[in-house]
N, C-alpha and C positions, 0 to 999 in steps of 0.2 A: 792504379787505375785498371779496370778492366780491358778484355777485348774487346767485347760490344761498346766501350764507350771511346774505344780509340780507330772502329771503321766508322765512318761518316759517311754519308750517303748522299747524293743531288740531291738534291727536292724537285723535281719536274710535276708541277699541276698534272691531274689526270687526263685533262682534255687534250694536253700537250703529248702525256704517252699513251694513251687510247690510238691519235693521230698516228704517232710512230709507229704503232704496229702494223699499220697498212704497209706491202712489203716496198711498194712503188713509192711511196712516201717518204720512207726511212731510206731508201737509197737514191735519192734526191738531197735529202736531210748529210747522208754523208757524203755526197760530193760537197755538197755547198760547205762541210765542214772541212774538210781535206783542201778546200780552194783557198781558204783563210786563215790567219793565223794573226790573230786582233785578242789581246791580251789587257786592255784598256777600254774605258766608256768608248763608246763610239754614235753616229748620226746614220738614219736609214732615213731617206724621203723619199716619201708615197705619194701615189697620186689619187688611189683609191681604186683602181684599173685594177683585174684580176693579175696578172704578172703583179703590182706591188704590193698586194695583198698576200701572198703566196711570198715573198720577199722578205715582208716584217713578219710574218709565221717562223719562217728558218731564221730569221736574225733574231726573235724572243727566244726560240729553244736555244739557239746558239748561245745568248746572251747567261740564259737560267744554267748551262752547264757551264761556264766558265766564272759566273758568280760576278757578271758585270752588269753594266746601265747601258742599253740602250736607248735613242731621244729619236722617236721615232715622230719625223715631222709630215702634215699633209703639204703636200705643192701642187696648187693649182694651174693646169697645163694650158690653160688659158691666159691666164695672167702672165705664163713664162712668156708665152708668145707673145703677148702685148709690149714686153718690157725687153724683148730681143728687138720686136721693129722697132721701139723706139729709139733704142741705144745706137741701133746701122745707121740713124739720124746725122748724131752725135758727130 
Protein backbone atom coordinates (compact mmCIF):
# COMPACT_ATOMS: atom_id res chain seq x y z
CA UNK A 1 0.00 0.00 0.00
CA UNK A 2 1.00 3.30 -0.52
CA UNK A 3 1.67 6.46 1.50
CA UNK A 4 -0.93 8.49 0.16
CA UNK A 5 -3.37 5.75 0.55
CA UNK A 6 -2.48 5.20 4.24
CA UNK A 7 -2.95 9.29 5.45
CA UNK A 8 -6.64 9.85 5.66
CA UNK A 9 -7.84 12.93 5.97
CA UNK A 10 -11.43 14.52 7.84
CA UNK A 11 -13.68 15.47 5.28
CA UNK A 12 -14.92 18.82 6.76
CA UNK A 13 -17.60 20.51 4.16
CA UNK A 14 -16.21 23.70 2.92
CA UNK A 15 -18.81 25.99 4.59
CA UNK A 16 -17.81 24.25 7.70
CA UNK A 17 -13.75 25.23 7.09
CA UNK A 18 -14.44 28.52 5.21
CA UNK A 19 -16.26 29.23 9.05
CA UNK A 20 -12.97 28.05 10.67
CA UNK A 21 -10.86 30.27 9.28
CA UNK A 22 -12.38 33.25 10.83
CA UNK A 23 -9.67 33.47 13.81
CA UNK A 24 -12.67 34.38 16.51
CA UNK A 25 -14.41 31.33 15.33
CA UNK A 26 -11.88 28.82 15.47
CA UNK A 27 -11.09 29.71 18.84
CA UNK A 28 -14.40 29.42 20.23
CA UNK A 29 -14.49 26.11 18.01
CA UNK A 30 -11.41 25.03 20.32
CA UNK A 31 -12.55 25.76 23.54
CA UNK A 32 -15.89 24.14 22.85
CA UNK A 33 -13.46 21.32 21.72
CA UNK A 34 -11.04 21.01 24.66
CA UNK A 35 -14.45 21.46 27.01
CA UNK A 36 -15.50 17.87 25.63
CA UNK A 37 -14.60 14.72 25.38
CA UNK A 38 -17.79 12.73 23.73
CA UNK A 39 -16.55 9.89 21.73
CA UNK A 40 -20.06 8.30 21.00
CA UNK A 41 -23.46 9.56 18.96
CA UNK A 42 -24.68 12.04 21.07
CA UNK A 43 -28.16 14.64 21.43
CA UNK A 44 -27.93 18.68 21.02
CA UNK A 45 -31.45 20.42 21.65
CA UNK A 46 -32.02 23.66 20.03
CA UNK A 47 -34.40 26.08 20.52
CA UNK A 48 -33.57 28.08 17.27
CA UNK A 49 -32.26 31.20 19.46
CA UNK A 50 -28.89 32.53 18.28
CA UNK A 51 -26.81 30.95 21.31
CA UNK A 52 -28.47 27.27 20.05
CA UNK A 53 -27.78 27.90 16.68
CA UNK A 54 -24.17 28.80 17.32
CA UNK A 55 -24.31 25.45 19.57
CA UNK A 56 -25.36 22.80 16.89
CA UNK A 57 -22.70 24.68 14.30
CA UNK A 58 -19.67 23.55 16.98
CA UNK A 59 -21.49 20.34 17.82
CA UNK A 60 -21.77 19.46 13.58
CA UNK A 61 -17.94 20.27 13.27
CA UNK A 62 -17.26 18.59 16.31
CA UNK A 63 -19.32 15.83 15.37
CA UNK A 64 -17.65 15.59 11.30
CA UNK A 65 -13.99 15.45 13.02
CA UNK A 66 -14.57 12.68 15.34
CA UNK A 67 -16.65 10.72 12.67
CA UNK A 68 -19.83 10.59 14.96
CA UNK A 69 -23.91 11.27 14.79
CA UNK A 70 -25.06 13.90 16.16
CA UNK A 71 -29.48 14.08 16.77
CA UNK A 72 -29.86 17.44 16.77
CA UNK A 73 -33.43 18.15 18.17
CA UNK A 74 -35.59 21.50 17.96
CA UNK A 75 -37.29 22.30 21.69
CA UNK A 76 -39.84 24.61 21.86
CA UNK A 77 -39.37 27.01 24.88
CA UNK A 78 -42.83 27.48 25.04
CA UNK A 79 -44.07 24.40 25.38
CA UNK A 80 -41.11 23.63 28.02
CA UNK A 81 -42.95 26.24 30.01
CA UNK A 82 -46.33 25.00 29.55
CA UNK A 83 -45.35 21.43 30.68
CA UNK A 84 -43.06 22.88 33.74
CA UNK A 85 -46.44 24.56 35.14
CA UNK A 86 -48.26 21.92 34.50
CA UNK A 87 -46.18 19.24 36.34
CA UNK A 88 -45.71 22.05 39.69
CA UNK A 89 -49.50 20.93 39.61
CA UNK A 90 -48.96 17.41 39.91
Amino acid sequence: MSHKNLSVKIKIPKFFRDKLKDKKVNLIYKRFEKSLNINENFGVAVSGGPDSLALAFLAQIYSLKRKINPKLMQMNTLKIAELSRCLTHL
